[in-house]
C-alpha positions as CSV (number, residue, x, y, z in Angstrom):
1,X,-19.2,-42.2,-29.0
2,X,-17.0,-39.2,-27.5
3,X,-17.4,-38.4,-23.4
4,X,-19.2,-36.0,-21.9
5,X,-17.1,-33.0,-21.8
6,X,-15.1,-32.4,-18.9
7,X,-15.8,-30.1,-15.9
8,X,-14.0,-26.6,-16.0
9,X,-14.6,-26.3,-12.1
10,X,-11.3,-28.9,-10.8
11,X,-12.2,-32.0,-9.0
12,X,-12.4,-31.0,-4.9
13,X,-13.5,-27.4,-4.8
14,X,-16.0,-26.9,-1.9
15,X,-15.9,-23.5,-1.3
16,X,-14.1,-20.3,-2.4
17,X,-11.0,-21.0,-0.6
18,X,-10.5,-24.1,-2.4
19,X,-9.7,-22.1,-5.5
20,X,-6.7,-20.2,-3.8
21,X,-4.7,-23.3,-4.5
22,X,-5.3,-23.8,-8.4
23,X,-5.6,-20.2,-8.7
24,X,-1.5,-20.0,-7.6
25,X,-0.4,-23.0,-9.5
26,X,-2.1,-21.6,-12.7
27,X,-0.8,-18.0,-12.6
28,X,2.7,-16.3,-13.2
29,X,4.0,-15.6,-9.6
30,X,3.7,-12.1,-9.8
31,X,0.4,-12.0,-11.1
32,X,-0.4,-14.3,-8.5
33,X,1.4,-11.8,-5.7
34,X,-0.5,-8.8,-7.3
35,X,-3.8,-10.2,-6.9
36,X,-3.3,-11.7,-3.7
37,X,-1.2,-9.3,-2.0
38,X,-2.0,-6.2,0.1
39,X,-0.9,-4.3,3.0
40,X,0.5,-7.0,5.8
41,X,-1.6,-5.7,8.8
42,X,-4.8,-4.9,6.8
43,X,-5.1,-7.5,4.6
44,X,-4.8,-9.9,7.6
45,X,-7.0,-7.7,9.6
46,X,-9.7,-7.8,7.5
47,X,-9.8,-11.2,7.8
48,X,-9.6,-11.0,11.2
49,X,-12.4,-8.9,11.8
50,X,-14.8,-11.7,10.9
51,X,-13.0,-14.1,13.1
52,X,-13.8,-12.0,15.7
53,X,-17.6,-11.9,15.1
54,X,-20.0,-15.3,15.8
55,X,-23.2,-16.0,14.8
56,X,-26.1,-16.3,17.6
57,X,-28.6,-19.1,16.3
58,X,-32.2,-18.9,17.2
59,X,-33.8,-22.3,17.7
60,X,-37.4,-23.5,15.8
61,X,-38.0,-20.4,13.8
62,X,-40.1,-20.7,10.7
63,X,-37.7,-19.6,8.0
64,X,-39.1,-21.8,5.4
65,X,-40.2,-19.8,2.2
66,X,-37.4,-17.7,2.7
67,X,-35.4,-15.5,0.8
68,X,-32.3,-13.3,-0.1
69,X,-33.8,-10.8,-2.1
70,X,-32.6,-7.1,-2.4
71,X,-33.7,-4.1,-4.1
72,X,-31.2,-1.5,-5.5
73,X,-32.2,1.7,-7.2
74,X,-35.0,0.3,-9.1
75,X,-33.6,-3.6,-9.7
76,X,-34.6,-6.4,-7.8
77,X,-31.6,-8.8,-7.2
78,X,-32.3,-12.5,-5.9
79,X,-29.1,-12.3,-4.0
80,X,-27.3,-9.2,-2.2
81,X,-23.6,-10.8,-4.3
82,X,-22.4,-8.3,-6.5
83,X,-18.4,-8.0,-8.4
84,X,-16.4,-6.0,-7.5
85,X,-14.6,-3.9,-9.6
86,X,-10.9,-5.7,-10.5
87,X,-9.5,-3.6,-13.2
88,X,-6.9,-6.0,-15.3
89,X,-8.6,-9.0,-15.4
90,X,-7.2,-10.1,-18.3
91,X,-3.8,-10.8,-16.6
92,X,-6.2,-13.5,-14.8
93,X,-7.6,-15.4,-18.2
94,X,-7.6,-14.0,-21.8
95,X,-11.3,-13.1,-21.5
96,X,-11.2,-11.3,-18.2
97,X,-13.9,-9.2,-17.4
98,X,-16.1,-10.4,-20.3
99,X,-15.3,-13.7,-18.4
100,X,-16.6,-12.3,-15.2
101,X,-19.4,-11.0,-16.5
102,X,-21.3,-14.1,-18.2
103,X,-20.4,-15.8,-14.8
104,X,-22.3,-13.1,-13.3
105,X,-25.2,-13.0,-15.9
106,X,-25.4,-16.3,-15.2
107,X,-25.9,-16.3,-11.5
108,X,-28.4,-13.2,-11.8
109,X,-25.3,-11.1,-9.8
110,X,-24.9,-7.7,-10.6
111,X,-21.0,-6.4,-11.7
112,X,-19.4,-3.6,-11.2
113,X,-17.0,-2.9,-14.7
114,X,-13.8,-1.5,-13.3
115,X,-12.5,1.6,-14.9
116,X,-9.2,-0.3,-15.7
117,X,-11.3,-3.6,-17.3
118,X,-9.0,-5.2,-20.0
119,X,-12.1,-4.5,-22.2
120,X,-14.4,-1.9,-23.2
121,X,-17.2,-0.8,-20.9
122,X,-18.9,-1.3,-24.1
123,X,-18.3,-4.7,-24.8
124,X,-18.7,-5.7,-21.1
125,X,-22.0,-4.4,-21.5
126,X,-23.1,-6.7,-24.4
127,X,-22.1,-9.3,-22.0
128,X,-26.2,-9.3,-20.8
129,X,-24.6,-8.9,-17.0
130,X,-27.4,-6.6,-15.1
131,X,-27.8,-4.7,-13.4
132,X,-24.3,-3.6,-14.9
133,X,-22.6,-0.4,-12.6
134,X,-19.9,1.3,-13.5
135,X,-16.4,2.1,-11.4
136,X,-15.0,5.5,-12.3
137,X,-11.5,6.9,-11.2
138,X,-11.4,10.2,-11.4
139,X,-9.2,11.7,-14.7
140,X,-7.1,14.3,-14.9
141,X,-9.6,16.4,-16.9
142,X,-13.0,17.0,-15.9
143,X,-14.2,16.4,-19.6
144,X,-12.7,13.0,-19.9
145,X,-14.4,12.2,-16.2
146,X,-17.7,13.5,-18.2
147,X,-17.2,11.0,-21.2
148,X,-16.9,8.0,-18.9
149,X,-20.0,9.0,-17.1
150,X,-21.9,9.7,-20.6
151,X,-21.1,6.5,-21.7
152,X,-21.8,4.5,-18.5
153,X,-25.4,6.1,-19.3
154,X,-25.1,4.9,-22.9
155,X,-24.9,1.4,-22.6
156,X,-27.5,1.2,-19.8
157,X,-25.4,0.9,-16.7
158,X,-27.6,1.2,-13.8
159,X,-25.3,3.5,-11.0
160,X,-22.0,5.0,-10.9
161,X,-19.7,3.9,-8.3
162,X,-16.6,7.0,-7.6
163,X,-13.6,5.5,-6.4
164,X,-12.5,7.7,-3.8
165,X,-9.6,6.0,-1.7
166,X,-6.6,6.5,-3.7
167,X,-5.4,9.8,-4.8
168,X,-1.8,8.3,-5.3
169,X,-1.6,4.4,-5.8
170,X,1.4,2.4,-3.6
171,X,4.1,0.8,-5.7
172,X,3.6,-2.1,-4.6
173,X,0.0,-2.3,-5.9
174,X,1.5,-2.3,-9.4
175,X,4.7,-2.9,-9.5
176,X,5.0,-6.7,-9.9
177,X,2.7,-6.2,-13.1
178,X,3.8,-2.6,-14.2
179,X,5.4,-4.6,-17.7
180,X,2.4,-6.9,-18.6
181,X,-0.5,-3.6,-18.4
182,X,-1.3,-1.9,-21.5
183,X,0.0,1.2,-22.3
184,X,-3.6,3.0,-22.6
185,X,-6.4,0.9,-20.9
186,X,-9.5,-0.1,-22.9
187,X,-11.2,2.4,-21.4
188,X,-9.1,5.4,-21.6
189,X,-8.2,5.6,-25.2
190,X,-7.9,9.5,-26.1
191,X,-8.0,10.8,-22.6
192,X,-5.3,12.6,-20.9
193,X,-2.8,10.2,-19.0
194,X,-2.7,10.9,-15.2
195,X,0.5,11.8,-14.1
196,X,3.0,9.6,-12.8
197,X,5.1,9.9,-10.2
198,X,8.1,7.7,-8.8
199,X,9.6,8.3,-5.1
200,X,13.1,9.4,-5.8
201,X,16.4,10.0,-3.1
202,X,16.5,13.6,-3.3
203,X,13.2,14.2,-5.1
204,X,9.8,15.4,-4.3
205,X,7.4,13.3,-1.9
206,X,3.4,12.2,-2.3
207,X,2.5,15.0,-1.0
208,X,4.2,17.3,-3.4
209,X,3.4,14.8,-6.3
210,X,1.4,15.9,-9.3
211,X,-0.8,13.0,-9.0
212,X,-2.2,14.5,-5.4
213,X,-2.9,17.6,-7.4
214,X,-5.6,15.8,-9.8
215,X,-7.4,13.8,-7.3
216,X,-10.8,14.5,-6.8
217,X,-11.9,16.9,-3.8
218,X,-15.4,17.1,-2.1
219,X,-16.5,20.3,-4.5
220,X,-15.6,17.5,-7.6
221,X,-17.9,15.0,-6.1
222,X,-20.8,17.5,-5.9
223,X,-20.0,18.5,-9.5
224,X,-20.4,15.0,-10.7
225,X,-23.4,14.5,-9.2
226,X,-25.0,17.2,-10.9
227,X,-23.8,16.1,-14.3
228,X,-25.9,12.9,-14.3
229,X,-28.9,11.5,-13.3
230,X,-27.7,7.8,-12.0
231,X,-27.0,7.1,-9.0
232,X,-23.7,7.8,-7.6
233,X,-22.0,6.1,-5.1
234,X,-18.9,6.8,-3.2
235,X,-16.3,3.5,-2.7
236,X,-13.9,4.0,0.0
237,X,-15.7,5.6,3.0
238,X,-15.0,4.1,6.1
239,X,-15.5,6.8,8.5
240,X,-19.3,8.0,9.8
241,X,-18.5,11.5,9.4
242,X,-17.2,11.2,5.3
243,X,-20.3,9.3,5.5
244,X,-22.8,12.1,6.8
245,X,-21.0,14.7,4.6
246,X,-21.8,12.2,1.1
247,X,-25.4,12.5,2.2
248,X,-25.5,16.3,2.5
249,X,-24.0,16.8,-0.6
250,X,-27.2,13.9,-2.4
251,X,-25.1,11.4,-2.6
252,X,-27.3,7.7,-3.6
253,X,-25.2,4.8,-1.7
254,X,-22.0,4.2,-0.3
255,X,-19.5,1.3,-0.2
256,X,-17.2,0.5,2.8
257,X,-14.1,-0.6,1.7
258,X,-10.3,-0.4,2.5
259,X,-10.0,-1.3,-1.4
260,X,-8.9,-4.7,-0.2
261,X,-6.4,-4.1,2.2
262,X,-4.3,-2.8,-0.8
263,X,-3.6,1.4,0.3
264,X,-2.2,2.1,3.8
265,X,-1.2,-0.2,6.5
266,X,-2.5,-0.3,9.5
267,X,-6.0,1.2,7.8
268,X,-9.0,-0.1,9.8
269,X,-10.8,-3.2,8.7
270,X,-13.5,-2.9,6.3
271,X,-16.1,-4.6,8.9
272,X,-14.4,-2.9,11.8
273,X,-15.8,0.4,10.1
274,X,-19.4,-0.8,8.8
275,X,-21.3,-0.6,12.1
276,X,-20.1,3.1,12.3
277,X,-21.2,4.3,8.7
278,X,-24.5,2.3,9.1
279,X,-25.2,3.8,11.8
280,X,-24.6,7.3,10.1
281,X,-26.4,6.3,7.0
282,X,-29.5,5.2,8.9
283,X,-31.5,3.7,6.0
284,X,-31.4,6.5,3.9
285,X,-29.2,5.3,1.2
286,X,-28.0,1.9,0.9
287,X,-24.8,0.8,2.2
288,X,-22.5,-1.8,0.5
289,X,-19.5,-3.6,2.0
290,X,-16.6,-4.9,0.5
291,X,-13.7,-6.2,2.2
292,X,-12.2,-10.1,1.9
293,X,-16.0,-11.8,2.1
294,X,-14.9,-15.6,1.2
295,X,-18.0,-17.4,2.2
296,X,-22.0,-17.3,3.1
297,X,-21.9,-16.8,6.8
298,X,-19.9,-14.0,6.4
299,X,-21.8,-12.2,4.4
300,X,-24.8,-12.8,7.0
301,X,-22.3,-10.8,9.0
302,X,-21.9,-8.2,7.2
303,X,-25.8,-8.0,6.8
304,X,-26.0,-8.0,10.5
305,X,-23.4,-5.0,11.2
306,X,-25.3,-3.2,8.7
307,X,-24.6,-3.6,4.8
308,X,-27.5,-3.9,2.6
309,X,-25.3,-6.1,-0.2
310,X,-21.7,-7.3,-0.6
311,X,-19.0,-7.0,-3.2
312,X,-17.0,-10.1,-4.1
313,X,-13.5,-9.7,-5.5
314,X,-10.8,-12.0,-4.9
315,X,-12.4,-14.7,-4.3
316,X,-14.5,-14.4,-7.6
317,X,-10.7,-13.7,-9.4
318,X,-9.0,-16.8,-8.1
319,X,-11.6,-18.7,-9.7
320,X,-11.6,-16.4,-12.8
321,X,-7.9,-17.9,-13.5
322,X,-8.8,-20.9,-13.3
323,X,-11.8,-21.6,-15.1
324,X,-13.0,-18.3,-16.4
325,X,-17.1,-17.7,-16.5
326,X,-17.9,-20.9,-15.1
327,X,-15.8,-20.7,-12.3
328,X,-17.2,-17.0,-11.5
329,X,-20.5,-18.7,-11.3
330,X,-19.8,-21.2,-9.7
331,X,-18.6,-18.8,-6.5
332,X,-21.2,-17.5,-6.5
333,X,-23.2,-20.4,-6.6
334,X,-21.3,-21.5,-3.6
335,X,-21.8,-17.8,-1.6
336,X,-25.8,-17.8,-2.4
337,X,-26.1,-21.5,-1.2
338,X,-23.9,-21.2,1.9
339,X,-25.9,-18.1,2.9
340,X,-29.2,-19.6,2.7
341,X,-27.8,-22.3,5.0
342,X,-26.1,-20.1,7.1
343,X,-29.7,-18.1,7.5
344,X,-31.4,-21.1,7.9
345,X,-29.0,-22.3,11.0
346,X,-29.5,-19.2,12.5
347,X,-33.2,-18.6,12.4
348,X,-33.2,-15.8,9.9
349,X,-35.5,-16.3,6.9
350,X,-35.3,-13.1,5.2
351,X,-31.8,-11.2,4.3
352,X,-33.3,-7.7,4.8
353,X,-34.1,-8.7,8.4
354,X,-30.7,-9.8,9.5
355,X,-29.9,-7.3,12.4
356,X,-27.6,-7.2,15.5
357,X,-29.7,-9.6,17.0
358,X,-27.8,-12.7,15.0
359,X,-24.5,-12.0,16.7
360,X,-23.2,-12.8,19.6
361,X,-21.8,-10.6,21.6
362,X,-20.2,-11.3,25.6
């Protein structure tokens, strides 16, 4: 008689952290630097931003029968936990973002594919992950921006997320990899390289670099928007007024995000900059945060300062490289149940009525 098959998820893991550790001893160092890493006083400010917020509990509230349910655009999620989009997944485990998207399918999580996926939008797709979105950077050409878009649509992605906080990427976000990357990504085949562009003694700067002179511009985003009937959302935006100026020109949602800590130092934290966007937004699109969520309660946080759901990237990655789908589901198993307790301890039944009034403040 042969024994039950063994557990992918390692003996010990309680809660996303706990995959940090198996995550380092699995992975090459630099792969392991690249997806942990980020700008010093960023990434650790991020961090710090929810050590600086507490939860207020409200005593004997009747929160049984409740619920984390969200709507967005049309789909009804039972959770507010979405992926993130992580391009080059498959540095992480052979099957990458297929990987991270039957961990999601699973869990009834949403995914945003990444533009730089290790696979084929196509074949992410066929992964049953829904609602699926779709993570564009913006290409060189307008016509190969337009093909990514047209087949986003084709395989039923459900909203288009433009990246908009990195015209010109920081060595140090690629560097440590730049050897193991393919030299077209999955999803680029055909389409017109972007430029490079390498700081030199003598040479040109960023701002003179050729890679500036492609990124997208306000009058793009309004083109884009008019090329396709999904919703479009803007990643990146951390200040009100970017914020009020998305909305004038129609656009559907926005995401704060620092992209992880990983573009300039120094560069407000992600949950520093929510209240302020909400608070522009004012419930007429909805707002998504990402930046370094790691467990239930702080999501509950992020709810409170404003954010109608939450991306979840590292923290889903670490356990991608350990134990591929199963250990994507299985974060977000942990996430979902730690944020039902955490609402339950504080008195709050319902996600979507989370406010200000759950956090302390002296």
């Amino acid at each position: 008689m042969s024994g039950a098959a063994a557990s992918p998820i390692p003996a010990g893991v309680r809660c996303a952290d706990d995959w940090i550790t198996h995550a380092r001893a699995r992975l090459d160092p630099d792969v392991y630097a690249w997806l942990a890493g980020g700008a010093a006083r960023t990434f650790l400010d991020n961090r710090m931003a929810f050590d600086r917020r507490r939860l207020l509990p409200r005593m004997l509230a009747d929160v049984a029968g409740g619920d984390t349910r969200v709507e967005l655009f049309g789909d009804l999620l039972a959770h507010p936990f979405l992926l993130a989009p992580v391009g080059h997944q498959t540095l992480l485990h052979p099957e990458g973002e297929l990987a991270s998207a039957r961990g999601a399918a699973a869990m009834g999580a949403g995914m945003v594919a990444a533009t730089l996926s290790g696979f084929r939008l196509e074949d992410i797709a066929a992964c049953g992950v829904a609602p699926l979105w779709f993570q564009l950077y913006w290409q060189p050409r307008r016509e190969d921006t337009l093909a990514l878009v047209r087949r986003a649509e084709a395989v039923g992605c459900r909203a288009l997320v433009l990246t908009v906080d990195l015209p010109i990427a920081p060595p140090q976000l690629s560097e440590r990899i730049a050897g193991r990357l393919p030299r077209i990504p999955a999803n680029l085949a055909g389409m017109a390289p972007s430029p490079s562009f390498t700081a030199m003694p003598g040479g040109p700067g960023p701002l003179q670099s050729p890679l500036l002179a492609a990124a997208p511009r306000w009058d793009d985003v309004a083109w884009l928007e008019a090329q396709t009937r999904l919703p479009l959302l803007l990643k990146g935006v951390l200040h009100p007024d970017d914020a009020r100026r998305a909305l004038a020109l129609g656009l559907d949602g926005l995401i704060v995000s620092n992209h992880g800590a990983r573009t300039v130092d120094r560069t407000v934290a992600s949950l520093d900059a929510l209240p302020a966007v909400a608070a522009a937004v004012a419930g007429r699109v909805p707002v998504l945060f990402d930046g370094g969520i790691h467990d239930g309660s702080e999501a509950l946080i992020a709810r409170a300062l404003g954010a109608d759901a939450v991306l979840i990237g590292r923290a889903a990655m670490y356990a991608l490289a350990v134990a591929g789908a199963p250990g994507v589901a299985h974060v977000l198993h942990l996430l979902r149940t730690e944020l039902e307790m955490a609402m339950a301890l504080v008195g709050c039944g319902r996600w979507l009525e989370a406010g200000p009034g759950i956090l302390f403040s002296d």
